[in-house]
PyMOL Python script that loads the backbone (N, CA, C, O; Angstrom):
from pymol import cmd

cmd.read_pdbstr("""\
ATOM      1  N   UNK A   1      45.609  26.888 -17.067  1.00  0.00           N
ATOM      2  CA  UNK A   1      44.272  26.530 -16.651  1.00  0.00           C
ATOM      3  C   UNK A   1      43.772  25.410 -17.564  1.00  0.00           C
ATOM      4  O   UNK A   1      43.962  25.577 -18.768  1.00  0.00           O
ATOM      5  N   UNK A   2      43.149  24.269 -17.156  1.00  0.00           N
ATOM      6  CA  UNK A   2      42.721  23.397 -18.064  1.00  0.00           C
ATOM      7  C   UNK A   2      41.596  23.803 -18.694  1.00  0.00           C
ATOM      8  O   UNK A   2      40.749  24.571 -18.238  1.00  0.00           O
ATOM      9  N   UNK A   3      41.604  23.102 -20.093  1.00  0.00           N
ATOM     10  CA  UNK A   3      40.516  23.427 -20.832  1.00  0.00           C
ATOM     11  C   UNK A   3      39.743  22.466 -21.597  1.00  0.00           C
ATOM     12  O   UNK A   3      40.300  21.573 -22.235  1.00  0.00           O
ATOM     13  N   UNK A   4      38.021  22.661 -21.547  1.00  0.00           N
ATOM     14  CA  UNK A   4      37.285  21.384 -21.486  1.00  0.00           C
ATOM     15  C   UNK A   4      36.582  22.078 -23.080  1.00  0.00           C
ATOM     16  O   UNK A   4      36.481  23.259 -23.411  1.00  0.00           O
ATOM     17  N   UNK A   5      36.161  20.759 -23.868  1.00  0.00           N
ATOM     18  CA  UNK A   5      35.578  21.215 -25.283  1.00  0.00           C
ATOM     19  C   UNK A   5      33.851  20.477 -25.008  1.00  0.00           C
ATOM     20  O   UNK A   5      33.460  19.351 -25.312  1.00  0.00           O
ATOM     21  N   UNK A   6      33.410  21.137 -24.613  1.00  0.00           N
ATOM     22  CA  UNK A   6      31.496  20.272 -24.587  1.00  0.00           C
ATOM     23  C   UNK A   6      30.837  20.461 -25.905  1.00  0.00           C
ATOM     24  O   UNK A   6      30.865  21.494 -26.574  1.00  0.00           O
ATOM     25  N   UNK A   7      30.183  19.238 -26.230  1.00  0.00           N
ATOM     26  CA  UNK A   7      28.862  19.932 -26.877  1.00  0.00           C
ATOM     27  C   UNK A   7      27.856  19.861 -26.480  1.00  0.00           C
ATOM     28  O   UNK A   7      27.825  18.795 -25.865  1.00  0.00           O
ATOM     29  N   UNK A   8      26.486  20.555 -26.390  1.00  0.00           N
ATOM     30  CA  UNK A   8      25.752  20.899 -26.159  1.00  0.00           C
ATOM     31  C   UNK A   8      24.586  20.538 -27.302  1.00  0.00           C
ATOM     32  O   UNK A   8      24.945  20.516 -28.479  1.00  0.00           O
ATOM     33  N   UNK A   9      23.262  20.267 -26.979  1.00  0.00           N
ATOM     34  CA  UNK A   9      22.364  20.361 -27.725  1.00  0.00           C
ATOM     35  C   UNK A   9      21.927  21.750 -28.281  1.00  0.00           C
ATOM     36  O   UNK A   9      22.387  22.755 -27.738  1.00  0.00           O
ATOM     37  N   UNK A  10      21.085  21.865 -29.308  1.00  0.00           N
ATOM     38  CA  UNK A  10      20.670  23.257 -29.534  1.00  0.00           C
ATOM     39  C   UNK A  10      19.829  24.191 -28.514  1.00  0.00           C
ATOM     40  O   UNK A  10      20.074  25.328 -28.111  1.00  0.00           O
ATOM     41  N   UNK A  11      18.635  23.219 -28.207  1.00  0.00           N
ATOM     42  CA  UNK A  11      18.556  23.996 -26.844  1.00  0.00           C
ATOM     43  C   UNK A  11      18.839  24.372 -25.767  1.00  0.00           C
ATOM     44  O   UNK A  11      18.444  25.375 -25.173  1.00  0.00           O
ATOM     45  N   UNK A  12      19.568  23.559 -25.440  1.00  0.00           N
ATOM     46  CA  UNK A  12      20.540  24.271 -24.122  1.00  0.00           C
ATOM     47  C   UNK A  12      22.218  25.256 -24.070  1.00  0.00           C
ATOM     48  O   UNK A  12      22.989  25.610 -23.179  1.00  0.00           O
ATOM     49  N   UNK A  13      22.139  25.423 -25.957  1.00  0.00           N
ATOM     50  CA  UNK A  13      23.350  26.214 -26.532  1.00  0.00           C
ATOM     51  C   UNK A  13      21.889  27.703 -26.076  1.00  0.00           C
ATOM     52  O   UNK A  13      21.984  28.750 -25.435  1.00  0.00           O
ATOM     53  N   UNK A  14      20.879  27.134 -26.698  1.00  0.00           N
ATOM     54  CA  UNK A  14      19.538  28.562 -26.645  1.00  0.00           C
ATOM     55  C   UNK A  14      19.815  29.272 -25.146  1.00  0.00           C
ATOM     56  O   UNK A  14      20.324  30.392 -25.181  1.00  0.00           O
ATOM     57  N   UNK A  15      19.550  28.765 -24.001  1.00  0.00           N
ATOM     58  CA  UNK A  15      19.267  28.824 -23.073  1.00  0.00           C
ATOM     59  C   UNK A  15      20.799  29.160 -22.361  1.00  0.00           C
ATOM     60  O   UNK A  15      20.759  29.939 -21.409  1.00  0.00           O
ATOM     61  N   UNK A  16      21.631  28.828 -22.609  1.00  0.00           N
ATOM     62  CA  UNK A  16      23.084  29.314 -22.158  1.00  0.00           C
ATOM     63  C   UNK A  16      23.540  30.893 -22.832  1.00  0.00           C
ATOM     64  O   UNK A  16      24.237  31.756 -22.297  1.00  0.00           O
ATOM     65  N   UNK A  17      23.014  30.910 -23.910  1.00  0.00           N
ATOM     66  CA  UNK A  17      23.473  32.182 -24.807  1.00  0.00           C
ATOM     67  C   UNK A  17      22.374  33.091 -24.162  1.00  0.00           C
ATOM     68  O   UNK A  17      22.706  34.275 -24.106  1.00  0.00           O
ATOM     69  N   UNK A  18      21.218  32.809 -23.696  1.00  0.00           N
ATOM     70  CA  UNK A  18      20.243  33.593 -23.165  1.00  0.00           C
ATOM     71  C   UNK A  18      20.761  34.350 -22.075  1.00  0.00           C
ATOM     72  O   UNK A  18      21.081  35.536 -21.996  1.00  0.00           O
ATOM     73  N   UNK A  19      20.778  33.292 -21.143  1.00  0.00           N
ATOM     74  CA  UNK A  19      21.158  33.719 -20.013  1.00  0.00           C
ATOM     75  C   UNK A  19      22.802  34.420 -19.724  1.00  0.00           C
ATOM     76  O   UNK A  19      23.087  35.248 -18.859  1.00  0.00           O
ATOM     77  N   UNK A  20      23.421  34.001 -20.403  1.00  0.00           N
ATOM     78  CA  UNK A  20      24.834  35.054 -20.698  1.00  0.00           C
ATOM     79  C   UNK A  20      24.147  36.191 -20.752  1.00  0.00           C
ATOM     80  O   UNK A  20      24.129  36.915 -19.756  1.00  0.00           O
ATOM     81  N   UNK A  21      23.493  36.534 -21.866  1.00  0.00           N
ATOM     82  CA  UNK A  21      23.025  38.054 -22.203  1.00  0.00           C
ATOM     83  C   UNK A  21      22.639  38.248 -20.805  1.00  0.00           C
ATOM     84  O   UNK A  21      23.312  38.890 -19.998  1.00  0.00           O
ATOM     85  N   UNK A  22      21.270  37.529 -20.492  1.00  0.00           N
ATOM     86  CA  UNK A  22      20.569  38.321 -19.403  1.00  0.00           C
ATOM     87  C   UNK A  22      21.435  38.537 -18.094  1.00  0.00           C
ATOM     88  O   UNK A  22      20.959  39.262 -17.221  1.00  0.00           O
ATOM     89  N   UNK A  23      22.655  37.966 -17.905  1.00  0.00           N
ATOM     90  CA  UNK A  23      23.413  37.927 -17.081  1.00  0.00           C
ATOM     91  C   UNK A  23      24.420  38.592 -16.674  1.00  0.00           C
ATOM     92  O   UNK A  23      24.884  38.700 -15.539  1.00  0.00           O
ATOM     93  N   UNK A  24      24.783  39.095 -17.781  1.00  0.00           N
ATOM     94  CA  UNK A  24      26.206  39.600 -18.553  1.00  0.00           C
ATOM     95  C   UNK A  24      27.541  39.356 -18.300  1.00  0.00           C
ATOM     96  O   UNK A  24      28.442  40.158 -18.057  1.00  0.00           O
ATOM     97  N   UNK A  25      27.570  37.523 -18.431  1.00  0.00           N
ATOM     98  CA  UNK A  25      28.752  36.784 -18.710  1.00  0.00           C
ATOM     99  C   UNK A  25      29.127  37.191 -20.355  1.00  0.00           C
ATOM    100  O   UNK A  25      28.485  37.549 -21.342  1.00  0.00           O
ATOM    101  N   UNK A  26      30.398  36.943 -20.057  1.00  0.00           N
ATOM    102  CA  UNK A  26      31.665  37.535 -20.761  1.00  0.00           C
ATOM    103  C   UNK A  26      31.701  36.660 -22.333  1.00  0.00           C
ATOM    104  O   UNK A  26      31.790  37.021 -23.507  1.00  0.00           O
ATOM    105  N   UNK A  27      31.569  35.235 -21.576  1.00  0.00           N
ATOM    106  CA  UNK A  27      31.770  34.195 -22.201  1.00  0.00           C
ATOM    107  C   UNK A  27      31.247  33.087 -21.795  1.00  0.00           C
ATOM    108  O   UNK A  27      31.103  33.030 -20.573  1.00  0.00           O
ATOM    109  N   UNK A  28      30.773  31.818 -22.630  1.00  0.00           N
ATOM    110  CA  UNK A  28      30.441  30.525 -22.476  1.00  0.00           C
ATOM    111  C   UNK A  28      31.617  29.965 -20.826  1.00  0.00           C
ATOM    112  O   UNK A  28      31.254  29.321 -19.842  1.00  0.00           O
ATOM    113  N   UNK A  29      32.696  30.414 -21.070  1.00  0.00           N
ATOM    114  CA  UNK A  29      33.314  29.685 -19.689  1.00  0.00           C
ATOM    115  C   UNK A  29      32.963  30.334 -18.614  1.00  0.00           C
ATOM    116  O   UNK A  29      32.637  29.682 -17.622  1.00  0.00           O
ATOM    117  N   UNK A  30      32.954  31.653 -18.586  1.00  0.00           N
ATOM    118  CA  UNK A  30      32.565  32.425 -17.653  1.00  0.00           C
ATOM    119  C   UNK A  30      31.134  31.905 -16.820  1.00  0.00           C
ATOM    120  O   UNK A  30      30.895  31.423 -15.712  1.00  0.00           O
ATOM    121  N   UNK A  31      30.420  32.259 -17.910  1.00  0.00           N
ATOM    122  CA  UNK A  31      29.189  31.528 -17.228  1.00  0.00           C
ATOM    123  C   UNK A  31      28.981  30.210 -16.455  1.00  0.00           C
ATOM    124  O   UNK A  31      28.309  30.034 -15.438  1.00  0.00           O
ATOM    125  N   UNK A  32      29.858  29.140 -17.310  1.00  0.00           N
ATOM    126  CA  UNK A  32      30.038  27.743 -17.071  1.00  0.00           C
ATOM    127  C   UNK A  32      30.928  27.608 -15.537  1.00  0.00           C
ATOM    128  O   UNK A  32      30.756  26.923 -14.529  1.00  0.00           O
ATOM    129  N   UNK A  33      31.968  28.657 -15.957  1.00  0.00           N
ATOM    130  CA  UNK A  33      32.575  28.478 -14.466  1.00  0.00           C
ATOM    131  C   UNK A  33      31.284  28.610 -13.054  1.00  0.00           C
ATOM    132  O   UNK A  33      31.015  27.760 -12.205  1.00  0.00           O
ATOM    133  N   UNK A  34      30.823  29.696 -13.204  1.00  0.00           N
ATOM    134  CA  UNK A  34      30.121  30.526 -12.402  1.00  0.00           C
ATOM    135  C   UNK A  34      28.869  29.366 -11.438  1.00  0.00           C
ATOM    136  O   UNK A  34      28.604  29.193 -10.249  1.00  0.00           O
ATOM    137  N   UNK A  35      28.233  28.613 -13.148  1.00  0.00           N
ATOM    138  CA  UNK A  35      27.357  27.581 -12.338  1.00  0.00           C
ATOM    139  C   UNK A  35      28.176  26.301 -11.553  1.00  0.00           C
ATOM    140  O   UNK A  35      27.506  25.727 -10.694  1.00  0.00           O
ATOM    141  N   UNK A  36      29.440  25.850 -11.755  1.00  0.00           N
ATOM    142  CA  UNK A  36      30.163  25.360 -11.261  1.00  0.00           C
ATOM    143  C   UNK A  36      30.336  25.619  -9.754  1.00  0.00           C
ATOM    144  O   UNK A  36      30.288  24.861  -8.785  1.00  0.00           O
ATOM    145  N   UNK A  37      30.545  26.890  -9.873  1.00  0.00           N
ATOM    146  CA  UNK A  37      31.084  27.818  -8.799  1.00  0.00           C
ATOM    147  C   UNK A  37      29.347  27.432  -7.238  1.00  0.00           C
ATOM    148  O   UNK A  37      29.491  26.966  -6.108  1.00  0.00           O
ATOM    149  N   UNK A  38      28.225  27.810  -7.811  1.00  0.00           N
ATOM    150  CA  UNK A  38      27.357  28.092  -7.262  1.00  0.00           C
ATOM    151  C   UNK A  38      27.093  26.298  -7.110  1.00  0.00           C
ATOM    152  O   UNK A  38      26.957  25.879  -5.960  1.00  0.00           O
ATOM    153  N   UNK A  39      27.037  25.439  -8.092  1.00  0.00           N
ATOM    154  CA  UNK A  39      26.785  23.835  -7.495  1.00  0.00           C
ATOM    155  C   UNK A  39      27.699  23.579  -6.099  1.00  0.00           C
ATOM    156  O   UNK A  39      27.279  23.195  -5.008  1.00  0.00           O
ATOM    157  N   UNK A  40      28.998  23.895  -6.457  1.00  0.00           N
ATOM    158  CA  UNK A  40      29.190  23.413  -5.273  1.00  0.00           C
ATOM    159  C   UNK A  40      29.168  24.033  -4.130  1.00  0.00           C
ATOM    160  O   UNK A  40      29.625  23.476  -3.133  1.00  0.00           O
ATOM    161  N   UNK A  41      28.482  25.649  -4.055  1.00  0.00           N
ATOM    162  CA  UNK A  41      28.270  26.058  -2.755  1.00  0.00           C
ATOM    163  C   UNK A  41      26.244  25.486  -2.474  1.00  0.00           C
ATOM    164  O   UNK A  41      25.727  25.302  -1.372  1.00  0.00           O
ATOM    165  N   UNK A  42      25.718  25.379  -3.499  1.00  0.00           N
ATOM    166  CA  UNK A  42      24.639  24.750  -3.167  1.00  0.00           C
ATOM    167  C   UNK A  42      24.456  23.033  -2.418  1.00  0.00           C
ATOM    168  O   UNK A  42      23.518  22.868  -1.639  1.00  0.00           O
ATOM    169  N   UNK A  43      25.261  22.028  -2.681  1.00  0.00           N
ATOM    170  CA  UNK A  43      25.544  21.075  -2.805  1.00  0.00           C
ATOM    171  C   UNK A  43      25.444  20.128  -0.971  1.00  0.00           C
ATOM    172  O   UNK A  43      24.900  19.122  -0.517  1.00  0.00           O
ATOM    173  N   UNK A  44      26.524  21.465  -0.367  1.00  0.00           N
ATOM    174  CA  UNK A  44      26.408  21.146   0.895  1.00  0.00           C
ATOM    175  C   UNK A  44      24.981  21.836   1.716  1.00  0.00           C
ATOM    176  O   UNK A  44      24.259  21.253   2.525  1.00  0.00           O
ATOM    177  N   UNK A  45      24.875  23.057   1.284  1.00  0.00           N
ATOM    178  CA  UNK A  45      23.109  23.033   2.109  1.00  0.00           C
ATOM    179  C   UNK A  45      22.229  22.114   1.852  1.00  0.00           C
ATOM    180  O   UNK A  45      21.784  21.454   2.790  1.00  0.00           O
ATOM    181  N   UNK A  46      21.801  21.882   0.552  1.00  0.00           N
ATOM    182  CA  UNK A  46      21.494  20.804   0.169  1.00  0.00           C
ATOM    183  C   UNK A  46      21.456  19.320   1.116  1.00  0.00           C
ATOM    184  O   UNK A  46      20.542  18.497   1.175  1.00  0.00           O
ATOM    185  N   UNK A  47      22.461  19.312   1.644  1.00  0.00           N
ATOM    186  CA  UNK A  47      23.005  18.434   2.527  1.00  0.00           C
ATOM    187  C   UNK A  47      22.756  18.521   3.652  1.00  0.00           C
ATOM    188  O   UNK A  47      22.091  17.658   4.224  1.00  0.00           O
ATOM    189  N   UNK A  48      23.189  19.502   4.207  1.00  0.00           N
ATOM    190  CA  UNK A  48      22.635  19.548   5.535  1.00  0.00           C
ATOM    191  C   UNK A  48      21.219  19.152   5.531  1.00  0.00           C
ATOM    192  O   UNK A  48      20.709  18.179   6.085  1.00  0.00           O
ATOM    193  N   UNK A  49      20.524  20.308   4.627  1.00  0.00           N
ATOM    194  CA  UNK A  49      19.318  20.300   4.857  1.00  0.00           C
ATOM    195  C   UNK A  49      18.493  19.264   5.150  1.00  0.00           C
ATOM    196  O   UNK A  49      17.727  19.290   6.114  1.00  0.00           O
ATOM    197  N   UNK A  50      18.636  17.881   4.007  1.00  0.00           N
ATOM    198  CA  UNK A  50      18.344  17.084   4.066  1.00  0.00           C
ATOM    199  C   UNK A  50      18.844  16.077   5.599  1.00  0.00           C
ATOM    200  O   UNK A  50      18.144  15.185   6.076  1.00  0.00           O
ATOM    201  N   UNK A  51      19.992  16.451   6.056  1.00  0.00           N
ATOM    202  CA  UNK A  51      20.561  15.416   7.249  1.00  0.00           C
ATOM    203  C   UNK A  51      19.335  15.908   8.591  1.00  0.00           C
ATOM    204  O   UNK A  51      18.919  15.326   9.593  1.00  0.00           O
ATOM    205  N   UNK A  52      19.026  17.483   7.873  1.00  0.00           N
ATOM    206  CA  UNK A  52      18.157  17.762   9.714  1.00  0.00           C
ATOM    207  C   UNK A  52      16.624  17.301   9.061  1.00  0.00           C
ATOM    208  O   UNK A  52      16.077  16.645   9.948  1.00  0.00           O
ATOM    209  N   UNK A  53      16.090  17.353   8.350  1.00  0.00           N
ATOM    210  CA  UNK A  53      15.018  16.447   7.790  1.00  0.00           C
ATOM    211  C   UNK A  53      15.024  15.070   8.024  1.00  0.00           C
ATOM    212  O   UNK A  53      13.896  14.589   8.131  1.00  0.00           O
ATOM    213  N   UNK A  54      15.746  14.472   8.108  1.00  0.00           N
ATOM    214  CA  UNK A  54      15.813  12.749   8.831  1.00  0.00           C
ATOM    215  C   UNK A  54      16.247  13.085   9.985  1.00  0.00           C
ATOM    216  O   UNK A  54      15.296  12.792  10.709  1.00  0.00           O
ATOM    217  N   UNK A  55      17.294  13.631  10.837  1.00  0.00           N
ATOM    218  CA  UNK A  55      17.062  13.562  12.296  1.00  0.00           C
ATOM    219  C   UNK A  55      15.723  14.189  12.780  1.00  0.00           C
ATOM    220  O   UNK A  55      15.237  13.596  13.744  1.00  0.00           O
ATOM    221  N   UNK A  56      15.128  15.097  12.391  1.00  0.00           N
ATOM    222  CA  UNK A  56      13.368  15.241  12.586  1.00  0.00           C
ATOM    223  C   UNK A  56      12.394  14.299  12.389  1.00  0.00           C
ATOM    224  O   UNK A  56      11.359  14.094  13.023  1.00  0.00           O
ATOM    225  N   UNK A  57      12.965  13.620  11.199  1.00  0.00           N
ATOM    226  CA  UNK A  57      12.078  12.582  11.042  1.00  0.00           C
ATOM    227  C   UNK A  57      11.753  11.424  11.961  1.00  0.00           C
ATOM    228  O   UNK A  57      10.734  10.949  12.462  1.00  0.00           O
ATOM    229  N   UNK A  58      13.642  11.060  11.971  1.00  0.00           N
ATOM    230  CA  UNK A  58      13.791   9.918  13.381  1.00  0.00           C
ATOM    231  C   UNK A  58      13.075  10.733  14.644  1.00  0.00           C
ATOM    232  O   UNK A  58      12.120  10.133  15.138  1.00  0.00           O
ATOM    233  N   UNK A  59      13.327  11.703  15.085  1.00  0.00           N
ATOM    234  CA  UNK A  59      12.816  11.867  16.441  1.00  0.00           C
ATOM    235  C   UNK A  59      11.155  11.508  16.956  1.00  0.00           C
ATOM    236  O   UNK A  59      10.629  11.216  18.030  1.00  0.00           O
ATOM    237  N   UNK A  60      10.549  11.771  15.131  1.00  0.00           N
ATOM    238  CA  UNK A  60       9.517  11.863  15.262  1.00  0.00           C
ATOM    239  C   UNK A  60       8.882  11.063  15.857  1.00  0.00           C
ATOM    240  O   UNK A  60       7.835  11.419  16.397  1.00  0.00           O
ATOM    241  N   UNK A  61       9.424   9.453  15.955  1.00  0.00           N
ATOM    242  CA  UNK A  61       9.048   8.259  16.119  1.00  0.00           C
ATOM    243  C   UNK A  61       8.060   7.983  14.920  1.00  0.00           C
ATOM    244  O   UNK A  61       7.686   8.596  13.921  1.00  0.00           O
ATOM    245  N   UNK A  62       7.796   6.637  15.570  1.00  0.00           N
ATOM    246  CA  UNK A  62       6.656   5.524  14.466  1.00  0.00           C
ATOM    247  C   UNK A  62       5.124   6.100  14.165  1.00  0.00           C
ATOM    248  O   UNK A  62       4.750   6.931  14.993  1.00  0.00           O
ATOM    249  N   UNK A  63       4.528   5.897  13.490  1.00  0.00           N
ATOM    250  CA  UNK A  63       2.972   6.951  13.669  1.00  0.00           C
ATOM    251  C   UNK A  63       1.984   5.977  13.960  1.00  0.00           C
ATOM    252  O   UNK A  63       2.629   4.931  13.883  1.00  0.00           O
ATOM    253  N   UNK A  64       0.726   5.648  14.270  1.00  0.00           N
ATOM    254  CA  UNK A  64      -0.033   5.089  14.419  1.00  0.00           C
ATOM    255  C   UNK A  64      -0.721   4.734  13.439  1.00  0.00           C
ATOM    256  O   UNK A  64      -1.486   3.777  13.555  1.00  0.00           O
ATOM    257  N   UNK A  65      -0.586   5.511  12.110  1.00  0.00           N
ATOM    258  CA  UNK A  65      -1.944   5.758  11.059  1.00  0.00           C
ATOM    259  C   UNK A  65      -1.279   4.875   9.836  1.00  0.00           C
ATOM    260  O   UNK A  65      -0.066   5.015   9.683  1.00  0.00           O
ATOM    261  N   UNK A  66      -1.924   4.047   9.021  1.00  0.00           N
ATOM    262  CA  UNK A  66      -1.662   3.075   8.176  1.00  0.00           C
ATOM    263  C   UNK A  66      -1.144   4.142   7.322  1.00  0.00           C
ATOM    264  O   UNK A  66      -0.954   5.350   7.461  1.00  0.00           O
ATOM    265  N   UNK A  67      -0.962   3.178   6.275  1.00  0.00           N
ATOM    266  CA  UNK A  67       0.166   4.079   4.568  1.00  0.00           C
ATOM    267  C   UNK A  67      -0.980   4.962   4.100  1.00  0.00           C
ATOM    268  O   UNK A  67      -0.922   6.181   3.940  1.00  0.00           O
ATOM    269  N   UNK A  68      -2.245   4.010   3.863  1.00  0.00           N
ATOM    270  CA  UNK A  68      -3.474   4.986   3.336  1.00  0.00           C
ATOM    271  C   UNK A  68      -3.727   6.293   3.751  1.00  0.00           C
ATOM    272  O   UNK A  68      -3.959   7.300   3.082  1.00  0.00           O
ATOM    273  N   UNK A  69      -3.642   6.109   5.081  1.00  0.00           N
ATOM    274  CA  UNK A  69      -4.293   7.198   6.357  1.00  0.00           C
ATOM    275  C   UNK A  69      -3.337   8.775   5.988  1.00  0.00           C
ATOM    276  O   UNK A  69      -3.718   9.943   5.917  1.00  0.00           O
ATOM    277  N   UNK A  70      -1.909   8.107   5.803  1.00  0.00           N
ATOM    278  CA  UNK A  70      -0.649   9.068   5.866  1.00  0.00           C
ATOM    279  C   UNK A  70      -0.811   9.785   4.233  1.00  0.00           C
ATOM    280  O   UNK A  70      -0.534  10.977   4.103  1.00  0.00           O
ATOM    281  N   UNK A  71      -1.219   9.063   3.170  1.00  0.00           N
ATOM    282  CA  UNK A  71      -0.896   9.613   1.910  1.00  0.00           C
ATOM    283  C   UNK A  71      -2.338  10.687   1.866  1.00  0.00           C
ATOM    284  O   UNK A  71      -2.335  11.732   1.216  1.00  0.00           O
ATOM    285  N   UNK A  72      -3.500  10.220   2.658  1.00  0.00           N
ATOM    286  CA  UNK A  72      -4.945  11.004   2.584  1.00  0.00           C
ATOM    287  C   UNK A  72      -4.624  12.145   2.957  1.00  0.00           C
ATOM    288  O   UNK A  72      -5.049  13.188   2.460  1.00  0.00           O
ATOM    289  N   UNK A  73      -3.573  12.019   4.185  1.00  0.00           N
ATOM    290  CA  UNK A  73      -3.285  13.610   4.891  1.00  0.00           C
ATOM    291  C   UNK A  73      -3.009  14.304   4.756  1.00  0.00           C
ATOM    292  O   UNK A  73      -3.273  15.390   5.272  1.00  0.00           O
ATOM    293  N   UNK A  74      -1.966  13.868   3.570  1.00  0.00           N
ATOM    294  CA  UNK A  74      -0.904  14.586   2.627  1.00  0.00           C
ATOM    295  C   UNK A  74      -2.025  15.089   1.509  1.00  0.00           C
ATOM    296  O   UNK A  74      -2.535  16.123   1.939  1.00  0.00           O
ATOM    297  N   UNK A  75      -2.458  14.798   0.511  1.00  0.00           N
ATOM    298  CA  UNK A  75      -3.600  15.028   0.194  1.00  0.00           C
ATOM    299  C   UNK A  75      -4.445  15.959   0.281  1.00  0.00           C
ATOM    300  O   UNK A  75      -5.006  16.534  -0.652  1.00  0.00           O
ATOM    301  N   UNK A  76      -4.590  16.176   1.653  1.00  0.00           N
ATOM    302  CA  UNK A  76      -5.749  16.960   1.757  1.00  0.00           C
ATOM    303  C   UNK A  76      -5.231  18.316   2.987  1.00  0.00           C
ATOM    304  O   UNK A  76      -5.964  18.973   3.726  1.00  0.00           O
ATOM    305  N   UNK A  77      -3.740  18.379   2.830  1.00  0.00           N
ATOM    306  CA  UNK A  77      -3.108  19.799   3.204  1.00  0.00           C
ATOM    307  C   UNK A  77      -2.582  19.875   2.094  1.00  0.00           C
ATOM    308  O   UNK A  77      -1.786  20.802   2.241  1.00  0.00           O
ATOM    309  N   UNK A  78      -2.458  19.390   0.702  1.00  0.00           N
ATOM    310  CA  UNK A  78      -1.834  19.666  -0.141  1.00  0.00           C
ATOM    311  C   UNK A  78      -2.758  20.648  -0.914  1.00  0.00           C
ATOM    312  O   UNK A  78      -2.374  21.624  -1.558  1.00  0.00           O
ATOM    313  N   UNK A  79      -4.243  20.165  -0.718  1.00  0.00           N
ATOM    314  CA  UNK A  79      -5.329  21.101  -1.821  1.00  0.00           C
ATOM    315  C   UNK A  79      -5.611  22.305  -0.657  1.00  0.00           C
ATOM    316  O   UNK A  79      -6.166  23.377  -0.898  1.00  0.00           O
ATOM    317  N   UNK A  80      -5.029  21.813   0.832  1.00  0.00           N
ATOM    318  CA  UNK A  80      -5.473  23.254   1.453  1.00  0.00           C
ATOM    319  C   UNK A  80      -4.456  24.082   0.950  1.00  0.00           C
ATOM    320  O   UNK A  80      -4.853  25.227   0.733  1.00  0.00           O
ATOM    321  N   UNK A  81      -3.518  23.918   0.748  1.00  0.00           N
ATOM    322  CA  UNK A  81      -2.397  25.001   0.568  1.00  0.00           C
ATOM    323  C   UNK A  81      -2.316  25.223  -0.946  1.00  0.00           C
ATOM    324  O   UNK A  81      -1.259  25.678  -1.384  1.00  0.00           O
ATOM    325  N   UNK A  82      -3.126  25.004  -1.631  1.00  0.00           N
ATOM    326  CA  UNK A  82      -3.650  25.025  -3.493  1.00  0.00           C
ATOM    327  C   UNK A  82      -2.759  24.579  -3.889  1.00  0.00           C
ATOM    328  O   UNK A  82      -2.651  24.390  -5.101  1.00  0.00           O
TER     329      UNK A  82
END
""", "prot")
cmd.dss("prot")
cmd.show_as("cartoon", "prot")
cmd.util.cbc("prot")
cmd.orient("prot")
């Protein structure tokens, strides 16, 4: 199996040793594998997701309402939804 030597800053040595515990990885690779493991099953939803977000978008067609009009709208469902 190949084997990789990282270093790490102190805080993210903090935050890796944390989450081992809270996790209960074995080891620094274990864990390391694991987020490996989960990027690349995240990677492609990710993907999709984003591909049906622009074919929605395209369908949507062109809007009528200037740049101003569009960022106000946004705006002001953003403070409705707190």
């Amino acid at each position: 199996m190949p084997q990789h030597v990282i270093e790490l800053p102190e805080s993210l040595d903090r935050v890796m040793n944390q989450r081992m515990a809270e996790e209960g990885y074995a080891s620094p690779a274990a864990y390391l594998a694991d987020l490996v493991a989960r990027d690349q099953r995240i990677e492609p939803a990710d993907d999709a997701a984003l591909g049906q977000m622009l074919d929605a978008a395209a369908r949507s067609g062109v809007s009528d309402r200037s740049l101003e009009q569009i960022f106000q709208l946004g705006e002001q469902r953003a403070k409705r939804r707190g």
